[in-house]
N, CA, C and O atoms as a GROMACS GRO file, in nm:
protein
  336
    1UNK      N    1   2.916  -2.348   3.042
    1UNK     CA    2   2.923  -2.206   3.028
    1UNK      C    3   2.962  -2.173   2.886
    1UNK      O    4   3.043  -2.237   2.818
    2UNK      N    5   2.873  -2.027   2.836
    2UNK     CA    6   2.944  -1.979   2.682
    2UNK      C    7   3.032  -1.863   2.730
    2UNK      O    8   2.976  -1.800   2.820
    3UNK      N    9   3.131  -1.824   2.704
    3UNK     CA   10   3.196  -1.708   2.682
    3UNK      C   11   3.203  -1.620   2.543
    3UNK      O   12   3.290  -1.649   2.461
    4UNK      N   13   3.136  -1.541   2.524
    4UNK     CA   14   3.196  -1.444   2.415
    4UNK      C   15   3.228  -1.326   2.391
    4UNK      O   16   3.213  -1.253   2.489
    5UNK      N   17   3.260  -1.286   2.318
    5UNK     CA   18   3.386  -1.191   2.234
    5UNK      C   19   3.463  -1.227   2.193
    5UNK      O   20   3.440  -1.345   2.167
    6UNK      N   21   3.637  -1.178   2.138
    6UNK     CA   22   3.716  -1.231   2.096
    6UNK      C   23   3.787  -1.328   2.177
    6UNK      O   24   3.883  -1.296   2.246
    7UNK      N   25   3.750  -1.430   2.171
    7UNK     CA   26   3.778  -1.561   2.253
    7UNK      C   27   3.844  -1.673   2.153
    7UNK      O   28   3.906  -1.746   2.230
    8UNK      N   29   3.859  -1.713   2.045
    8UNK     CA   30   3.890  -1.781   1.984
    8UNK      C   31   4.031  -1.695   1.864
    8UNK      O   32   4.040  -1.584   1.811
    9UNK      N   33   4.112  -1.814   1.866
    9UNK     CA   34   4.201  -1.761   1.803
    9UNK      C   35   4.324  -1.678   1.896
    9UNK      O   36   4.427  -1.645   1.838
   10UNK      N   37   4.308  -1.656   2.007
   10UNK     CA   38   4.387  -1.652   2.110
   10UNK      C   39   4.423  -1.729   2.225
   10UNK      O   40   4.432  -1.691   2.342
   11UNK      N   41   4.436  -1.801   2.194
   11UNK     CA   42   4.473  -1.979   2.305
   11UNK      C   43   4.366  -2.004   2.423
   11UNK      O   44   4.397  -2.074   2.520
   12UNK      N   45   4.249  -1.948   2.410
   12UNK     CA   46   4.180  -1.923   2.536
   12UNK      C   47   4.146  -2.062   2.576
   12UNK      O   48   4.124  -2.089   2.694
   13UNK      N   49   4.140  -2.176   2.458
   13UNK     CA   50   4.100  -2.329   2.486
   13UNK      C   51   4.242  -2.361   2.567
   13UNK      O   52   4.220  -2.424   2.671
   14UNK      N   53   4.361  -2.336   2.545
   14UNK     CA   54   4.468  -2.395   2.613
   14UNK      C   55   4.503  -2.331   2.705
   14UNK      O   56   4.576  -2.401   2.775
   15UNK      N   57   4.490  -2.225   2.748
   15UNK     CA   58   4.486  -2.141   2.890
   15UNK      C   59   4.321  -2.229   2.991
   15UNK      O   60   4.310  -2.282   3.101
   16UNK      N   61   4.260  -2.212   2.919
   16UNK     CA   62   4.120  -2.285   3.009
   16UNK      C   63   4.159  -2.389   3.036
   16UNK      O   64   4.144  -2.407   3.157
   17UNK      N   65   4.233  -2.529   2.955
   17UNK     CA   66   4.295  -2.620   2.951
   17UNK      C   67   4.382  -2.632   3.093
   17UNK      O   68   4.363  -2.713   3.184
   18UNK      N   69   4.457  -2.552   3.086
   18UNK     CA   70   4.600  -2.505   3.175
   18UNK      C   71   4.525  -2.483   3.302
   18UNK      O   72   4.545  -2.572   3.384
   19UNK      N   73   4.437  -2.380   3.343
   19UNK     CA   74   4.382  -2.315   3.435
   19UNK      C   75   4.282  -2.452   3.520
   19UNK      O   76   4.289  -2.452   3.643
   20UNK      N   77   4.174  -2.586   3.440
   20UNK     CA   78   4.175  -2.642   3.508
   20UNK      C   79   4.194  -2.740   3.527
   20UNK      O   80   4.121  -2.821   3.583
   21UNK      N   81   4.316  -2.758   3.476
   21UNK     CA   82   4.441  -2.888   3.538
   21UNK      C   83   4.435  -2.859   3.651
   21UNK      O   84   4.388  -2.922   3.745
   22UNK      N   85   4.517  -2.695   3.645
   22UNK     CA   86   4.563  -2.648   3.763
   22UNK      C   87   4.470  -2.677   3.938
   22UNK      O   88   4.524  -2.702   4.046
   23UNK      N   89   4.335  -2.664   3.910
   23UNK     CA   90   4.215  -2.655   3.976
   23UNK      C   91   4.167  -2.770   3.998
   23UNK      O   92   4.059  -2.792   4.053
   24UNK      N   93   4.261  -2.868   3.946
   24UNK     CA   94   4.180  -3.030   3.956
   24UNK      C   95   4.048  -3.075   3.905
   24UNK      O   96   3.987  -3.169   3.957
   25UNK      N   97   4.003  -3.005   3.797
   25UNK     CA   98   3.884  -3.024   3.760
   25UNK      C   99   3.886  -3.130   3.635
   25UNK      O  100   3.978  -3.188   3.577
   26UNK      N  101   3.719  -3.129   3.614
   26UNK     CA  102   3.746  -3.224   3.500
   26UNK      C  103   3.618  -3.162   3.400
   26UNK      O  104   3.550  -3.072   3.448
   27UNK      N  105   3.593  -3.201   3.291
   27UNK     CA  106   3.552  -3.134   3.197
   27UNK      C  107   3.555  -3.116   3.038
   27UNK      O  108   3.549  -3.221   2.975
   28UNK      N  109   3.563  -3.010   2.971
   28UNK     CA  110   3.630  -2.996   2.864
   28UNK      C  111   3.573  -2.827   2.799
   28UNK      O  112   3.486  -2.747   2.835
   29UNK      N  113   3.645  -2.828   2.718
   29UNK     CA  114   3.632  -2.685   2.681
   29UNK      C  115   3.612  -2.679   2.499
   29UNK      O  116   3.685  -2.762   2.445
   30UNK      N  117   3.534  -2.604   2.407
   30UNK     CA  118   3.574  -2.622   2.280
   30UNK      C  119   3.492  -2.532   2.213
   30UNK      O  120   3.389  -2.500   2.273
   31UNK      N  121   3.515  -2.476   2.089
   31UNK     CA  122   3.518  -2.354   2.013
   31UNK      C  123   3.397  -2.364   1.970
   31UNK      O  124   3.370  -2.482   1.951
   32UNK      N  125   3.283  -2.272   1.939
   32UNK     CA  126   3.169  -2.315   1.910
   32UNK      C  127   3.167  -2.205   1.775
   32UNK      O  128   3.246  -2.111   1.775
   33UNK      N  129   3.064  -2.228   1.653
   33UNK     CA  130   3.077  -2.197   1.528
   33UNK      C  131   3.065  -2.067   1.512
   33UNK      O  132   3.113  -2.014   1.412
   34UNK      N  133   2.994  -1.989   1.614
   34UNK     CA  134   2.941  -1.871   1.635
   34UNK      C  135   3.084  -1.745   1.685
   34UNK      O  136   3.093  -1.622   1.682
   35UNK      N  137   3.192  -1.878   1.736
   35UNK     CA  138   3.344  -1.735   1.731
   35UNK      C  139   3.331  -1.752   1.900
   35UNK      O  140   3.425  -1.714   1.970
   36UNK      N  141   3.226  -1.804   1.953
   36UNK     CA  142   3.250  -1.840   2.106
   36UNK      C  143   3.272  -1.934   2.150
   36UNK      O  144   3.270  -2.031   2.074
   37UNK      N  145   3.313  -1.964   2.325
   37UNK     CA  146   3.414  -2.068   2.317
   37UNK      C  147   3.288  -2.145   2.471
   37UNK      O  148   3.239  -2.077   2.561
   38UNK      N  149   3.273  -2.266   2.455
   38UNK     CA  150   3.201  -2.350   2.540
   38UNK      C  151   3.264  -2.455   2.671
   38UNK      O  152   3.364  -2.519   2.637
   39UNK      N  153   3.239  -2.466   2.744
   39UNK     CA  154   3.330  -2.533   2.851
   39UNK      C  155   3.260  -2.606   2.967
   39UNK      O  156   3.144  -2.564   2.975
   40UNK      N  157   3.275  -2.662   3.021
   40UNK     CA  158   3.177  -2.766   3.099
   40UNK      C  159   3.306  -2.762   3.233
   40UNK      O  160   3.418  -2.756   3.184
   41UNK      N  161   3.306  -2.765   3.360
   41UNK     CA  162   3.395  -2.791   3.436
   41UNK      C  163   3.292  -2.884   3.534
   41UNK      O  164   3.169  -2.881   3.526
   42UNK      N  165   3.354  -2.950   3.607
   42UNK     CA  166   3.324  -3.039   3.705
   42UNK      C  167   3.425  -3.069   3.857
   42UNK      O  168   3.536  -3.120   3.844
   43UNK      N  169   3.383  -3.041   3.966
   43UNK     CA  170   3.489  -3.065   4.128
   43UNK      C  171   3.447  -2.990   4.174
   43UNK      O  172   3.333  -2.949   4.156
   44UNK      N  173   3.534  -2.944   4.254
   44UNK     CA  174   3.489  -2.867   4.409
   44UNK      C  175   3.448  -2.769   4.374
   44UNK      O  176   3.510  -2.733   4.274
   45UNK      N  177   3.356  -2.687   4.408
   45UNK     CA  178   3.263  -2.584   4.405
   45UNK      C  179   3.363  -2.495   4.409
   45UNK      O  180   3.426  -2.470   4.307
   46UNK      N  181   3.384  -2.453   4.496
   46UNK     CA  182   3.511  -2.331   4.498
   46UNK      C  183   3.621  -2.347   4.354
   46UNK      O  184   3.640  -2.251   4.279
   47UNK      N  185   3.673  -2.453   4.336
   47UNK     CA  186   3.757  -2.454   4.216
   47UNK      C  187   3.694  -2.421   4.056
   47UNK      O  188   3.756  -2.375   3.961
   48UNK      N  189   3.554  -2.460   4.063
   48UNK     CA  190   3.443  -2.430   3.948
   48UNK      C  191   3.453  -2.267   3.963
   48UNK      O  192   3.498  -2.204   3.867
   49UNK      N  193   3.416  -2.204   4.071
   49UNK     CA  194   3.398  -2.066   4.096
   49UNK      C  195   3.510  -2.003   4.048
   49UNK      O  196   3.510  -1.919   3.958
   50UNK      N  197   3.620  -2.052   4.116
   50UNK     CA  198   3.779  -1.978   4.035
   50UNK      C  199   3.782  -1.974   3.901
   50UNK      O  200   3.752  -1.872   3.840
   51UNK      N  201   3.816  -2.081   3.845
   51UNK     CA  202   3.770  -2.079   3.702
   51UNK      C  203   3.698  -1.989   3.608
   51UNK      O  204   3.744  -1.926   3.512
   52UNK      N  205   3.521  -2.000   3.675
   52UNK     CA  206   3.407  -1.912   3.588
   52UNK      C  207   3.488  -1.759   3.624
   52UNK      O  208   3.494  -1.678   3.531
   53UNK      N  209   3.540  -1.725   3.740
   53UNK     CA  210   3.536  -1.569   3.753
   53UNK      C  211   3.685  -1.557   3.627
   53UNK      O  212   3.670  -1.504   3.517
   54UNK      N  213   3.792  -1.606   3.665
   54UNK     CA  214   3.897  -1.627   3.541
   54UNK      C  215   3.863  -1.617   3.380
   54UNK      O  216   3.911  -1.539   3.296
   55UNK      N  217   3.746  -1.743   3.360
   55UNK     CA  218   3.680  -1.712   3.231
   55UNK      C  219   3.652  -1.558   3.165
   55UNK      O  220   3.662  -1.516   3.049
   56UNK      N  221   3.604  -1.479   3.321
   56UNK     CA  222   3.536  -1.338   3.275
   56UNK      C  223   3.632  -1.232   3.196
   56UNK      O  224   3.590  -1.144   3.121
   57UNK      N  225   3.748  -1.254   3.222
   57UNK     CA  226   3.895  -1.207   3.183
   57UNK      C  227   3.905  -1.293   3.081
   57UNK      O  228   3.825  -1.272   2.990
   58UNK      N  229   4.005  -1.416   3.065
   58UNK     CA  230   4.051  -1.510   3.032
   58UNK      C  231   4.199  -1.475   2.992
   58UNK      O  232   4.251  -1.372   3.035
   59UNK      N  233   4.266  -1.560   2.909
   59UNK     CA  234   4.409  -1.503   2.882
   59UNK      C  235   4.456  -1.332   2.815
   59UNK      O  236   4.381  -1.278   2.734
   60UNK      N  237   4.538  -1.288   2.844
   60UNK     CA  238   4.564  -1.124   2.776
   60UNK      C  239   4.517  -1.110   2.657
   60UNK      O  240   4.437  -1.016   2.648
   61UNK      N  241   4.540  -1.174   2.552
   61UNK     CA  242   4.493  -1.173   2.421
   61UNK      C  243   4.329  -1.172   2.394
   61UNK      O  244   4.279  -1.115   2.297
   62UNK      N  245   4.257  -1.240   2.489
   62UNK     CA  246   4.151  -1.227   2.418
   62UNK      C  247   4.044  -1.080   2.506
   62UNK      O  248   4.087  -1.012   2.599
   63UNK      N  249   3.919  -1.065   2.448
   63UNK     CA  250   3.844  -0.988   2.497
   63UNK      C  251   3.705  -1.051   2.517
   63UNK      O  252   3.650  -1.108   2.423
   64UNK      N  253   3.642  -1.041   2.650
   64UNK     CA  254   3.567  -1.113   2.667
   64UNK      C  255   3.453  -0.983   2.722
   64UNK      O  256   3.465  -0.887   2.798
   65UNK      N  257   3.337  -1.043   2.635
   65UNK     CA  258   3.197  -0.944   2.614
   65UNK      C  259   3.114  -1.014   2.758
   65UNK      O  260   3.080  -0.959   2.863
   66UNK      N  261   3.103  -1.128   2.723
   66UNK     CA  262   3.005  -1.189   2.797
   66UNK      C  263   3.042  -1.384   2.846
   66UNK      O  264   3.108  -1.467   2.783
   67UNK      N  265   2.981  -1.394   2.957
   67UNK     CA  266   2.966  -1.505   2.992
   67UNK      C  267   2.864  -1.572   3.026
   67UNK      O  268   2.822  -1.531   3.134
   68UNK      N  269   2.786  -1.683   2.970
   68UNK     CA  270   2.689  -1.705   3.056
   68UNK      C  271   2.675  -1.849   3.071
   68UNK      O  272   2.680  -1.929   2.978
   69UNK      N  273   2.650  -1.890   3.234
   69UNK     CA  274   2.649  -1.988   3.313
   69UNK      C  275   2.534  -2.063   3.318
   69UNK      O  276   2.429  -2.000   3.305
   70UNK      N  277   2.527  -2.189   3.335
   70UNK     CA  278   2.438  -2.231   3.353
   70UNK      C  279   2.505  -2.389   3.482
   70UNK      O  280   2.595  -2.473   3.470
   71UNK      N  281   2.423  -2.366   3.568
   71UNK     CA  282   2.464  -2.513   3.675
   71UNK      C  283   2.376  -2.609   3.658
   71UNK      O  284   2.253  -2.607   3.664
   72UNK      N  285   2.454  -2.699   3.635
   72UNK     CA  286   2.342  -2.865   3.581
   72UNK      C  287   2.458  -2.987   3.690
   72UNK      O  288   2.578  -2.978   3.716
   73UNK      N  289   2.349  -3.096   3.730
   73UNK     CA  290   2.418  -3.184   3.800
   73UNK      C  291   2.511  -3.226   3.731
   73UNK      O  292   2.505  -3.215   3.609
   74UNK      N  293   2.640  -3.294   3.805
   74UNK     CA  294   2.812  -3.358   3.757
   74UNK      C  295   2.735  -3.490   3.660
   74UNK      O  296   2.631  -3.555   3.669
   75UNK      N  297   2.851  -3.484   3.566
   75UNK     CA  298   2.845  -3.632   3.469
   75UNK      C  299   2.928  -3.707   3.500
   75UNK      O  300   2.916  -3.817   3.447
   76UNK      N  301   3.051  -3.687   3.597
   76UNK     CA  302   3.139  -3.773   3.655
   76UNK      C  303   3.289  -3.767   3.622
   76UNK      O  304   3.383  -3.837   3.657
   77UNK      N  305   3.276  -3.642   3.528
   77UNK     CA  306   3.412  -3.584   3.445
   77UNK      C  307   3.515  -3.560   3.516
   77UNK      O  308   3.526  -3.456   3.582
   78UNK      N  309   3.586  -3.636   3.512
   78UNK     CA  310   3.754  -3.643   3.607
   78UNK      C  311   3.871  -3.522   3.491
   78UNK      O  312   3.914  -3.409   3.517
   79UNK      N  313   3.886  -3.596   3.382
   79UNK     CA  314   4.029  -3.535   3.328
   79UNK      C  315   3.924  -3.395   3.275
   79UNK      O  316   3.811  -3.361   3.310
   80UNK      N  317   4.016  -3.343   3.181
   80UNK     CA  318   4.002  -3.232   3.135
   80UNK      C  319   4.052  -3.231   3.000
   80UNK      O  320   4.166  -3.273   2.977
   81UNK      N  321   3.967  -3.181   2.896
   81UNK     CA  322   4.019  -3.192   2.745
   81UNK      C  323   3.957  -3.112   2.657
   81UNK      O  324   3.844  -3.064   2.664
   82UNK      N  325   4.028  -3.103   2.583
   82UNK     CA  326   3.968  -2.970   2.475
   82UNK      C  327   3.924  -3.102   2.356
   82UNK      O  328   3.982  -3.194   2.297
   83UNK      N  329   3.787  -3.044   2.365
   83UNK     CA  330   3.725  -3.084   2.185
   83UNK      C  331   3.697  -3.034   2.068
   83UNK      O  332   3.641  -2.926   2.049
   84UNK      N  333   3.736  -3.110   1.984
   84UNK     CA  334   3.685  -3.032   1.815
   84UNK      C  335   3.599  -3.068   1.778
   84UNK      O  336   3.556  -3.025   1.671
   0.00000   0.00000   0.00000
């Protein structure tokens, strides 16, 4: 998934981070050049769903324009990590 608006520069990688620990997912999340922020999640369907609708918000600080999803089969992603 991309998220944009003001998404970067307000912890939204370490709240996404935080959010799917929390959710048991696995994945990763990371800032893309364009000022939007990219994220891959992987687990239980329902916990993916929590997440994407969370994304639509994301933490107080940021402002989020748009999201857009895309569902592709699992790569087998257990932990969860932010990349640069």
């Amino acid at each position: 998934m991309v998220v944009s608006g003001f998404v970067q520069g307000v912890n939204f990688r370490w709240y996404t981070t935080e959010q799917a620990r929390r959710h048991e997912l696995g994945g990763w999340v990371r800032n893309l050049p364009d000022g939007s922020v990219e994220a891959v999640f992987e687990g239980a369907e329902e916990a993916v769903q929590r997440l994407i609708d969370w994304c639509h918000v994301g933490p107080r600080s940021a402002q989020v324009t748009h999201v857009e999803v895309t569902w592709e089969e699992p790569d087998g992603l257990f932990s969860f990590d932010v990349e640069f």
